[in-house]
mmCIF file of the N, C-alpha and C atoms, coordinates in Angstrom:
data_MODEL
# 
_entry.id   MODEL 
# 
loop_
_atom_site.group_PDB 
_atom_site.id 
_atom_site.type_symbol 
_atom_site.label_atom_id 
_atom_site.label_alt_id 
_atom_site.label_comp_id 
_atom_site.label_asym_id 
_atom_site.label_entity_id 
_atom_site.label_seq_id 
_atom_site.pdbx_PDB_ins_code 
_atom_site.Cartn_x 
_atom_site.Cartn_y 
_atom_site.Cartn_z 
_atom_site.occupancy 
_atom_site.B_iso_or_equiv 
_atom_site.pdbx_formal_charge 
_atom_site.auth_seq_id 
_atom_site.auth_comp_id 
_atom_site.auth_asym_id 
_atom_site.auth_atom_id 
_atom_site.pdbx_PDB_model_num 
ATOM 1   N N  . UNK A 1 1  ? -70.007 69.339 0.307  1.00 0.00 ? 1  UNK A N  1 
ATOM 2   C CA . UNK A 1 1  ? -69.571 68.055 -0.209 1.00 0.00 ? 1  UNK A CA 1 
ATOM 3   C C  . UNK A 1 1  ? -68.664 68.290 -1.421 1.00 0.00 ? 1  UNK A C  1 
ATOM 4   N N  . UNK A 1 2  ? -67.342 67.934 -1.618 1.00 0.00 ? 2  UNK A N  1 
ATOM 5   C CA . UNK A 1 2  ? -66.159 67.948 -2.496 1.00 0.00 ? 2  UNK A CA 1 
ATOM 6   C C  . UNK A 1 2  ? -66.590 66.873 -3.386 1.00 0.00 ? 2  UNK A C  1 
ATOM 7   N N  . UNK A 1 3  ? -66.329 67.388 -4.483 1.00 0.00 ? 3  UNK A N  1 
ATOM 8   C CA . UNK A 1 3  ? -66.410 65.934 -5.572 1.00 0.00 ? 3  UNK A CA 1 
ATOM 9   C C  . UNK A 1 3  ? -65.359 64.727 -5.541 1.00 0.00 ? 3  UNK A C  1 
ATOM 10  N N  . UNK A 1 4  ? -63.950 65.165 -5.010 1.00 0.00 ? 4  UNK A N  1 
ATOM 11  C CA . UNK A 1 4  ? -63.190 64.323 -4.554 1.00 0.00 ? 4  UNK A CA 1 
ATOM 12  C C  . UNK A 1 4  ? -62.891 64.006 -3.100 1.00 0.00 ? 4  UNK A C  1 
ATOM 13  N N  . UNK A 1 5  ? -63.651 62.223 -3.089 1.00 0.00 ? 5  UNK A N  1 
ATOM 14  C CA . UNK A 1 5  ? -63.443 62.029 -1.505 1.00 0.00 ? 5  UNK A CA 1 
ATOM 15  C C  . UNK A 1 5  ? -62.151 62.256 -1.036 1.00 0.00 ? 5  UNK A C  1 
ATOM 16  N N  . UNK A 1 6  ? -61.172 62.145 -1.921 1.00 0.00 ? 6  UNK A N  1 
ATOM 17  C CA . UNK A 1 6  ? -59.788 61.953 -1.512 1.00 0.00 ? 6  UNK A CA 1 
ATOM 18  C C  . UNK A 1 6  ? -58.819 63.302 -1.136 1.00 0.00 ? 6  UNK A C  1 
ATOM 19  N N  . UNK A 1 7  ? -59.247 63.643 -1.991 1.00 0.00 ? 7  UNK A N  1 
ATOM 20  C CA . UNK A 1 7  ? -59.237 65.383 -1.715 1.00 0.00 ? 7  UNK A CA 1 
ATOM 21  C C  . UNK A 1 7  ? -59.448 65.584 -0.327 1.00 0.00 ? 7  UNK A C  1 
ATOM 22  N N  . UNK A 1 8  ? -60.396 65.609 0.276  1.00 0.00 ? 8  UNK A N  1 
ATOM 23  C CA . UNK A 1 8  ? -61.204 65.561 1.620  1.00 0.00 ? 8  UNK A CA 1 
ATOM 24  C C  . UNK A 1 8  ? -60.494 65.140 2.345  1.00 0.00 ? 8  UNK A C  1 
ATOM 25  N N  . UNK A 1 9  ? -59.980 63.512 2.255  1.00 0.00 ? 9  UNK A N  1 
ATOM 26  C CA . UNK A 1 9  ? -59.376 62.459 2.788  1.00 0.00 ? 9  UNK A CA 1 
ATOM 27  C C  . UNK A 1 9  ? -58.097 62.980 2.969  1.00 0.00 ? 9  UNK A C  1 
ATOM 28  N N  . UNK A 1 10 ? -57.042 63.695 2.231  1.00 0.00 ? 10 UNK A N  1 
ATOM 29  C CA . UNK A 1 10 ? -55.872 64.301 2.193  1.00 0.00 ? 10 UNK A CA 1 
ATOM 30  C C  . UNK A 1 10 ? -55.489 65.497 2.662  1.00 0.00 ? 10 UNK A C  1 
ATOM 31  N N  . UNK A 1 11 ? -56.490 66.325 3.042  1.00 0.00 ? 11 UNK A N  1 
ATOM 32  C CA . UNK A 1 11 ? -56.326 67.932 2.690  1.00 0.00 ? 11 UNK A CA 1 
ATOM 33  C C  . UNK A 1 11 ? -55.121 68.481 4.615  1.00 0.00 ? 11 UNK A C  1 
ATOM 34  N N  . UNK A 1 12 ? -55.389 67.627 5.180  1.00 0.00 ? 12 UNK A N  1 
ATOM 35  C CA . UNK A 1 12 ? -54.456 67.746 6.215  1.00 0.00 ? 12 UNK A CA 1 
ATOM 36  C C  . UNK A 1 12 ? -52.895 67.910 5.934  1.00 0.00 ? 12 UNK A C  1 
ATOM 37  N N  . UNK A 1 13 ? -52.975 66.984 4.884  1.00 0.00 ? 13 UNK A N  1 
ATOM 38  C CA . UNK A 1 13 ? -51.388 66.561 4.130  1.00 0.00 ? 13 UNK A CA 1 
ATOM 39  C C  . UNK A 1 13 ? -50.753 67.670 3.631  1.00 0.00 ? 13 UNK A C  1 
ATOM 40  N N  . UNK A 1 14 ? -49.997 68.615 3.825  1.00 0.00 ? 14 UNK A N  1 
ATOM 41  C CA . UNK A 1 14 ? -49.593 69.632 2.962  1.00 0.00 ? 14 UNK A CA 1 
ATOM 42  C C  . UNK A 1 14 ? -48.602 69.467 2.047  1.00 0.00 ? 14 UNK A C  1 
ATOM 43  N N  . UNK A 1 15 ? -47.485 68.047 2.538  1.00 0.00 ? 15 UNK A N  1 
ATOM 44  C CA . UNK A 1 15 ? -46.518 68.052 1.449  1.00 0.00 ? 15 UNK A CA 1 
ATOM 45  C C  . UNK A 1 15 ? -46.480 66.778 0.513  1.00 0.00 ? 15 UNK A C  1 
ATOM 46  N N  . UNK A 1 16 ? -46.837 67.307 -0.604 1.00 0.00 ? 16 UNK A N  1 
ATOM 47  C CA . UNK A 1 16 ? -46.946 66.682 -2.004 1.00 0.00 ? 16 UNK A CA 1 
ATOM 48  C C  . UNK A 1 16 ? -46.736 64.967 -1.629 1.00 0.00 ? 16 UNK A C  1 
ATOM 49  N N  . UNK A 1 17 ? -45.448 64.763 -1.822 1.00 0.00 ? 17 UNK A N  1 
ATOM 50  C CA . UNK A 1 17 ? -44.911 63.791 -1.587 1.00 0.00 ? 17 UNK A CA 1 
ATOM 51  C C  . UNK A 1 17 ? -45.495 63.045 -0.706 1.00 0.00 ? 17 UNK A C  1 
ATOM 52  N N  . UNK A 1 18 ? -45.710 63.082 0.490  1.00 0.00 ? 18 UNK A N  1 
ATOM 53  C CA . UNK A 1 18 ? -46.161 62.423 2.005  1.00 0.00 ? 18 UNK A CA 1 
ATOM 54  C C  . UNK A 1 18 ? -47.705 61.964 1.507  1.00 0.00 ? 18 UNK A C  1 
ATOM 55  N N  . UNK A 1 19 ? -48.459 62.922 0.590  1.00 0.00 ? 19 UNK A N  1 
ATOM 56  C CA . UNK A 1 19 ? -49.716 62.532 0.001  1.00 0.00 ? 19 UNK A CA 1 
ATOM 57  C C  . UNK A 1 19 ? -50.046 61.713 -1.154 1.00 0.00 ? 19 UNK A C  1 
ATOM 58  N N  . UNK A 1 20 ? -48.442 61.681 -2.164 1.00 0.00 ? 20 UNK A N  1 
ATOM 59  C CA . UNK A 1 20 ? -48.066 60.558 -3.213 1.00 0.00 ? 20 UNK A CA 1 
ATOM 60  C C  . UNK A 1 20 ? -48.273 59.374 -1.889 1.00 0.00 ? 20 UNK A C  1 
ATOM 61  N N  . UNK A 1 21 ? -47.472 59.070 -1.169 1.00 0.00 ? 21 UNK A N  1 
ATOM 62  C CA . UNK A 1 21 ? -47.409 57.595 -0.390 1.00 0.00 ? 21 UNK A CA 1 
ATOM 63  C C  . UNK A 1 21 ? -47.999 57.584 0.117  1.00 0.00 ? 21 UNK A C  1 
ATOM 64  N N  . UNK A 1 22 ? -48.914 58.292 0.843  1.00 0.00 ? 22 UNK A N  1 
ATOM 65  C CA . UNK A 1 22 ? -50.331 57.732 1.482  1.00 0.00 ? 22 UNK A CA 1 
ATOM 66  C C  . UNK A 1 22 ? -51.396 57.906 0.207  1.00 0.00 ? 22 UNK A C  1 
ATOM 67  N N  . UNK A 1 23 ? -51.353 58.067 -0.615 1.00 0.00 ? 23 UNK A N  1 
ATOM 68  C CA . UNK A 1 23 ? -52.444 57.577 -1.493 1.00 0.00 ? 23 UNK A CA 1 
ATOM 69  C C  . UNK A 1 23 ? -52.159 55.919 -2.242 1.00 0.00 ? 23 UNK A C  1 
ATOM 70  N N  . UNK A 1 24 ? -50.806 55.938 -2.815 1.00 0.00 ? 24 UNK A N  1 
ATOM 71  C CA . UNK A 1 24 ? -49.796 54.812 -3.120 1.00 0.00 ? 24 UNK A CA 1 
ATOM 72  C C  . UNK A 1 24 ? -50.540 53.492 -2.091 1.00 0.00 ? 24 UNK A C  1 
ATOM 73  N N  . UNK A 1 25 ? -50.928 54.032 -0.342 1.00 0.00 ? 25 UNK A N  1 
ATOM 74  C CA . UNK A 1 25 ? -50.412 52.965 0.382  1.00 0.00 ? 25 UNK A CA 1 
ATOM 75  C C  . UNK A 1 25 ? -52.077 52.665 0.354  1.00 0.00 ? 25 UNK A C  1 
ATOM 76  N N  . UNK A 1 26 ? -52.685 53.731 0.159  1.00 0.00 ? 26 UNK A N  1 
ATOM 77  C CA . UNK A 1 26 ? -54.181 53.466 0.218  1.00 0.00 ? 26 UNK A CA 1 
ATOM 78  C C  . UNK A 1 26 ? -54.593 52.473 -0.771 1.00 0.00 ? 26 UNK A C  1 
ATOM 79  N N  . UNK A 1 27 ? -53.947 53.138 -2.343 1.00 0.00 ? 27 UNK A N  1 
ATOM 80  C CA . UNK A 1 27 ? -54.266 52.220 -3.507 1.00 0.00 ? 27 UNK A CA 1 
ATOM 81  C C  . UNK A 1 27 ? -53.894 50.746 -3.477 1.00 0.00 ? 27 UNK A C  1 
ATOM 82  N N  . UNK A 1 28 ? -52.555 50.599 -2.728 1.00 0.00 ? 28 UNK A N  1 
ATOM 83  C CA . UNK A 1 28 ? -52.055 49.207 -2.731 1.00 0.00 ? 28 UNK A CA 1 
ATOM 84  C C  . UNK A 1 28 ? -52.831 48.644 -1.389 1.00 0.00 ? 28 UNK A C  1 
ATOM 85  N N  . UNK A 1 29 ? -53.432 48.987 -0.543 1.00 0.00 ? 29 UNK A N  1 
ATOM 86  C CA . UNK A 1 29 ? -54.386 48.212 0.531  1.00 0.00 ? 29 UNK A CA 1 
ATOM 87  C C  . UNK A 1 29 ? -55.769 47.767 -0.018 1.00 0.00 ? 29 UNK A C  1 
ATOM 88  N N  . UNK A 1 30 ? -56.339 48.437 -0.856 1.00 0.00 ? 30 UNK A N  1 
ATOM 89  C CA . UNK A 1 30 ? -57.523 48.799 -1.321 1.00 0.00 ? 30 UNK A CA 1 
ATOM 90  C C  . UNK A 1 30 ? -57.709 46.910 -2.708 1.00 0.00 ? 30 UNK A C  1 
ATOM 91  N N  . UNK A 1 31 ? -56.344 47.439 -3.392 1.00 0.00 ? 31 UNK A N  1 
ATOM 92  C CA . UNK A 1 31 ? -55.795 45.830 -4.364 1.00 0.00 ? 31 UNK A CA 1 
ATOM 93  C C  . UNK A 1 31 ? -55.868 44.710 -3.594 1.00 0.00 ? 31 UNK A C  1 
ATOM 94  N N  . UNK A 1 32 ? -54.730 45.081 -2.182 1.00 0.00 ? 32 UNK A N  1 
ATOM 95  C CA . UNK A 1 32 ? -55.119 43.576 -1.783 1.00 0.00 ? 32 UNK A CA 1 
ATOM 96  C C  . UNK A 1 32 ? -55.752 43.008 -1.441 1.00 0.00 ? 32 UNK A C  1 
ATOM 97  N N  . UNK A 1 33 ? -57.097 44.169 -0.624 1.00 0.00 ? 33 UNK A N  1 
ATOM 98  C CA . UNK A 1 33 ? -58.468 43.747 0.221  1.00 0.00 ? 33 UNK A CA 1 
ATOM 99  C C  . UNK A 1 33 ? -59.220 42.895 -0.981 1.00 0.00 ? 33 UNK A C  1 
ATOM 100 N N  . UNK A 1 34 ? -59.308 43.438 -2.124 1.00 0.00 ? 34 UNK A N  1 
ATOM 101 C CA . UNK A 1 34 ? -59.938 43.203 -3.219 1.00 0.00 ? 34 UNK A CA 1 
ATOM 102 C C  . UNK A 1 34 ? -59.639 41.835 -3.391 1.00 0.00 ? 34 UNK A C  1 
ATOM 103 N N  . UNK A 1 35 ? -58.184 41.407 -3.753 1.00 0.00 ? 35 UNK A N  1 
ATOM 104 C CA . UNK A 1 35 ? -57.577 39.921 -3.885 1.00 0.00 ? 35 UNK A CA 1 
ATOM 105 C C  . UNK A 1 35 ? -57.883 39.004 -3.279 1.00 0.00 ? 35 UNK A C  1 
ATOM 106 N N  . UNK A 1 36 ? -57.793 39.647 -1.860 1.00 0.00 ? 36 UNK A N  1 
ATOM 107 C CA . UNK A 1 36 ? -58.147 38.586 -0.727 1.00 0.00 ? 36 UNK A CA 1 
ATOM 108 C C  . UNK A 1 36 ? -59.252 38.053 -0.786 1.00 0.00 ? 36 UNK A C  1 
ATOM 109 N N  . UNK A 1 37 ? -60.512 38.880 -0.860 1.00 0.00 ? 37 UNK A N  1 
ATOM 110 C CA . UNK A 1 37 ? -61.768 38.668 -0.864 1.00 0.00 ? 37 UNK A CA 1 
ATOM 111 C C  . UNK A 1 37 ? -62.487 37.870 -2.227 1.00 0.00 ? 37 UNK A C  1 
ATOM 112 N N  . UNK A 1 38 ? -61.829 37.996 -3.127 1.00 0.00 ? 38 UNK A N  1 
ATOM 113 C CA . UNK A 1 38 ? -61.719 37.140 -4.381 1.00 0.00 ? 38 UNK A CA 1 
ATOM 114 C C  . UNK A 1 38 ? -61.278 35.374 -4.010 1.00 0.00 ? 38 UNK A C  1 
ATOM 115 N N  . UNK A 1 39 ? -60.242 35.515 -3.550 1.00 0.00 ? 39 UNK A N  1 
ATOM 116 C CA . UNK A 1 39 ? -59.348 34.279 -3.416 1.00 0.00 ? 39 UNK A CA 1 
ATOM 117 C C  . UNK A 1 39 ? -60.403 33.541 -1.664 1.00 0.00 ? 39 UNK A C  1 
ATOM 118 N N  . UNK A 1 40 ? -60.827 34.498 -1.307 1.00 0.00 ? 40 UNK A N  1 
ATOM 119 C CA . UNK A 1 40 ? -61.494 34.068 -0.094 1.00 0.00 ? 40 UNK A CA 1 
ATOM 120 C C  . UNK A 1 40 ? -63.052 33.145 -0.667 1.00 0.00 ? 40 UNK A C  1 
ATOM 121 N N  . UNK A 1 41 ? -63.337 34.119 -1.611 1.00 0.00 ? 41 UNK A N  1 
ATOM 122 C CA . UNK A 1 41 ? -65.068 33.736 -2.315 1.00 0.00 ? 41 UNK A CA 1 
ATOM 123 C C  . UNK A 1 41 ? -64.845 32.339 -2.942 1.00 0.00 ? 41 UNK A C  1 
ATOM 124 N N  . UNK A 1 42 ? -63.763 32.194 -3.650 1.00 0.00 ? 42 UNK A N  1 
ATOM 125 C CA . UNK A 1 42 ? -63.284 31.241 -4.343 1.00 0.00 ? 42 UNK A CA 1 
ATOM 126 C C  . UNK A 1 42 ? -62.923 29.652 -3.463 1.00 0.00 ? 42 UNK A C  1 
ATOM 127 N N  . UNK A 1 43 ? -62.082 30.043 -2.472 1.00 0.00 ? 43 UNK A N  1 
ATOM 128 C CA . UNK A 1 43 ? -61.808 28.898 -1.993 1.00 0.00 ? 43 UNK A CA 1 
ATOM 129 C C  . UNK A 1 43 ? -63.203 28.580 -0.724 1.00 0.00 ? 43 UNK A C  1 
ATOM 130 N N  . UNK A 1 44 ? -64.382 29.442 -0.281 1.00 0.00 ? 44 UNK A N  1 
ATOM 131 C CA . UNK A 1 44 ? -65.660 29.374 0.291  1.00 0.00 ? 44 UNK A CA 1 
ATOM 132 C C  . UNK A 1 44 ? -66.539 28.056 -0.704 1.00 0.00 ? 44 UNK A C  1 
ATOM 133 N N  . UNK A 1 45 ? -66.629 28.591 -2.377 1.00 0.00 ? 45 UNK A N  1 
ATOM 134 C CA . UNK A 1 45 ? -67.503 27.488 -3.081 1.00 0.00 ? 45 UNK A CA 1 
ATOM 135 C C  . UNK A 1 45 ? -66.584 26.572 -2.859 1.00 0.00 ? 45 UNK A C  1 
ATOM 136 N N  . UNK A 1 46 ? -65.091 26.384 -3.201 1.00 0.00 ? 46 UNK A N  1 
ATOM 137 C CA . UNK A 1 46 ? -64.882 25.229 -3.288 1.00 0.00 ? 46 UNK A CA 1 
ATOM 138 C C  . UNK A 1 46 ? -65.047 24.205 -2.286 1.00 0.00 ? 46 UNK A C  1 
ATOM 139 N N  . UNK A 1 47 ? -64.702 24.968 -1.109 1.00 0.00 ? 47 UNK A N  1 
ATOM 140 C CA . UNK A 1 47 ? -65.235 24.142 0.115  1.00 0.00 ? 47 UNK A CA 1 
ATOM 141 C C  . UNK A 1 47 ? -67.100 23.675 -0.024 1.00 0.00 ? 47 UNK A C  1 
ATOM 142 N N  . UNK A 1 48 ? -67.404 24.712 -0.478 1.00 0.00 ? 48 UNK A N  1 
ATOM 143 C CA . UNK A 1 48 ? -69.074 24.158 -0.287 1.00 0.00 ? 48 UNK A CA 1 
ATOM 144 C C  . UNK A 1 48 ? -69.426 23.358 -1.453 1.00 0.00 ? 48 UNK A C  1 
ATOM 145 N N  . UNK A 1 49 ? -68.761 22.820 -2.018 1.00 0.00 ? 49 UNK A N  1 
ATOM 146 C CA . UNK A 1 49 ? -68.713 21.605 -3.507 1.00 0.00 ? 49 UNK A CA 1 
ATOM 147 C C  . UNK A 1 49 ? -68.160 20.516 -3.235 1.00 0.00 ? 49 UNK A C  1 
ATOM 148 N N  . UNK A 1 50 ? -67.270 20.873 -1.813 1.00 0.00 ? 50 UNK A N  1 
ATOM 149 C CA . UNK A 1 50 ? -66.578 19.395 -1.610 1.00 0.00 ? 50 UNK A CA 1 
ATOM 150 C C  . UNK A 1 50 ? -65.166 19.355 -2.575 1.00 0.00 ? 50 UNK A C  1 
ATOM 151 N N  . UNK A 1 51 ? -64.363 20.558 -2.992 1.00 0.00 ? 51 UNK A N  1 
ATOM 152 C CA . UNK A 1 51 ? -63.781 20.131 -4.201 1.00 0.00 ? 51 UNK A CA 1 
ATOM 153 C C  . UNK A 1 51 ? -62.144 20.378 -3.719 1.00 0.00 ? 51 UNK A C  1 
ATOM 154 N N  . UNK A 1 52 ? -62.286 21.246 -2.180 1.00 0.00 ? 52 UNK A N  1 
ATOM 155 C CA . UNK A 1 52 ? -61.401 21.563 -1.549 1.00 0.00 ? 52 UNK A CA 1 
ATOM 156 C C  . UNK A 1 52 ? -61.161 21.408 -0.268 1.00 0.00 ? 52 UNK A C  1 
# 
């Protein structure tokens, strides 16, 4: 077991770069899942308050 999952997650990748943008694309999927699920929780109460 590696202390870095990502490490793990990458180690196929040999060139630098190609592993900058798939980490880049990971980090920016990872933000929006996050957003979504925020903005999802949010507009769930408002519906269950009647307010939306």
């Amino acid at each position: 077991m590696t202390r870095d999952p990502l490490n793990e997650l990458f180690k196929d990748i040999k060139d630098p770069d190609n592993r900058a943008k798939l980490f880049l694309l990971f980090a920016g999927a990872m933000i929006m899942s996050t957003i979504l699920i925020v903005i999802g929780t949010i507009i769930f109460i408002l519906r269950l308050l009647h307010i939306f």
